[in-house]
C-alpha positions as CSV (number, residue, x, y, z in Angstrom):
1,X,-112.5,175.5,71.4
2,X,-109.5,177.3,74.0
3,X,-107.3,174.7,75.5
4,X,-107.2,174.6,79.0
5,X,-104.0,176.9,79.4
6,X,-105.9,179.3,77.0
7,X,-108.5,179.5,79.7
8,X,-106.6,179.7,82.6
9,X,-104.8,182.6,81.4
10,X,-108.2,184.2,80.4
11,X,-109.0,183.4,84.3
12,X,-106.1,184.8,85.2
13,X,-105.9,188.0,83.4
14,X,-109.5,189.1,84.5
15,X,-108.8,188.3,87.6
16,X,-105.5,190.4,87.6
17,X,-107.0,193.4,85.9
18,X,-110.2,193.2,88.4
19,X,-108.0,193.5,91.3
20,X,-105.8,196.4,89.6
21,X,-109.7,198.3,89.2
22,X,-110.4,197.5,92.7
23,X,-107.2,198.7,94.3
24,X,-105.0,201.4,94.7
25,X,-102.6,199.0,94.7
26,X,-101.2,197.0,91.5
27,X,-101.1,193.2,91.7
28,X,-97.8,192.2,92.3
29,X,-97.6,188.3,91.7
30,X,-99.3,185.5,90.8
31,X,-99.7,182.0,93.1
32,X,-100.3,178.8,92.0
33,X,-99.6,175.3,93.0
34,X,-96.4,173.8,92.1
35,X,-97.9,171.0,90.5
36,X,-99.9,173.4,88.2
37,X,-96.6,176.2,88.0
38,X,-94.3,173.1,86.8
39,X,-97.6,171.7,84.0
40,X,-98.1,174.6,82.4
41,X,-94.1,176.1,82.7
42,X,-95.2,179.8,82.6
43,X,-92.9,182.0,84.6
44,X,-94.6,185.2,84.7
45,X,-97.7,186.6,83.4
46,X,-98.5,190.1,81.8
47,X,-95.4,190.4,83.5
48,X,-96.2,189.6,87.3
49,X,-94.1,186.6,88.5
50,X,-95.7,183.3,88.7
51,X,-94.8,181.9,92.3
52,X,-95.1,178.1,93.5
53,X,-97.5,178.0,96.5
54,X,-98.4,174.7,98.4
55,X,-101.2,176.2,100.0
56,X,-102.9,176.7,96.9
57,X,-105.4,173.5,95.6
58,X,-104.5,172.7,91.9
59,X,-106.6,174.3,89.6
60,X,-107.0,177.6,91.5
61,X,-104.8,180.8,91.8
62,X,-104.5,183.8,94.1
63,X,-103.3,187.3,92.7
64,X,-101.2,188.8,95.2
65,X,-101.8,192.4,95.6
66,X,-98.2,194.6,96.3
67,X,-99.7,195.8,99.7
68,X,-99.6,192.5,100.8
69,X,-95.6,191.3,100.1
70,X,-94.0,190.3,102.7
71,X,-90.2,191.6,103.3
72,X,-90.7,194.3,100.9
73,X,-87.5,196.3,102.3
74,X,-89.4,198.5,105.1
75,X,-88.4,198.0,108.6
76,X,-91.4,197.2,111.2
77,X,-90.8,198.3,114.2
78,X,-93.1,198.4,117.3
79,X,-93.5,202.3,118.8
80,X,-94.9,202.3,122.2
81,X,-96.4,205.7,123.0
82,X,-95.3,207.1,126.8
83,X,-96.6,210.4,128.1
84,X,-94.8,213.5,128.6
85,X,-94.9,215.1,131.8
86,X,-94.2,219.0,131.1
87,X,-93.3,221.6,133.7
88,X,-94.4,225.4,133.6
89,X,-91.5,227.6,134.9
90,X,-92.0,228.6,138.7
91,X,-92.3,232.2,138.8
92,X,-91.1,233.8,142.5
């Protein structure tokens, strides 16, 4: 019989390589409560880093896909479209 971390990291894995066959996006981390990030000590797995996440109930997870990391070194910036008013040439 798998121990319970066995199984979670079963859960885990499928879930990561389901989301990498889903999207053209890799996974990029790995949320769990704190509780449950601090019980089982794992800091990464298959090499995605395992972050603490309050929001998250014990006993669940949430893959995070790349796409969806915040501060991820691009600048946002708000572009507010104006039209252009063009001129022909008069011709005399």
């Amino acid at each position: 019989m798998a121990s319970p971390e066995a199984k979670n990291l079963e859960a885990i894995s499928k879930a990561i390589d389901q989301h990498n066959a889903n999207c053209p996006f890799p996974a990029a981390e790995v949320r769990m409560n704190p509780f449950e990030v601090e019980r089982l000590g794992w800091e990464t797995i298959r090499g995605l880093p395992v972050v603490p996440d309050g929001e998250i109930g014990t006993g669940r997870f949430r893959i995070v896909c790349s796409r969806d990391i915040e501060d991820d070194g691009l600048e946002i910036v708000e572009a507010v479209g104006k039209e252009l008013e063009t001129a022909a040439p008069v011709q005399n």
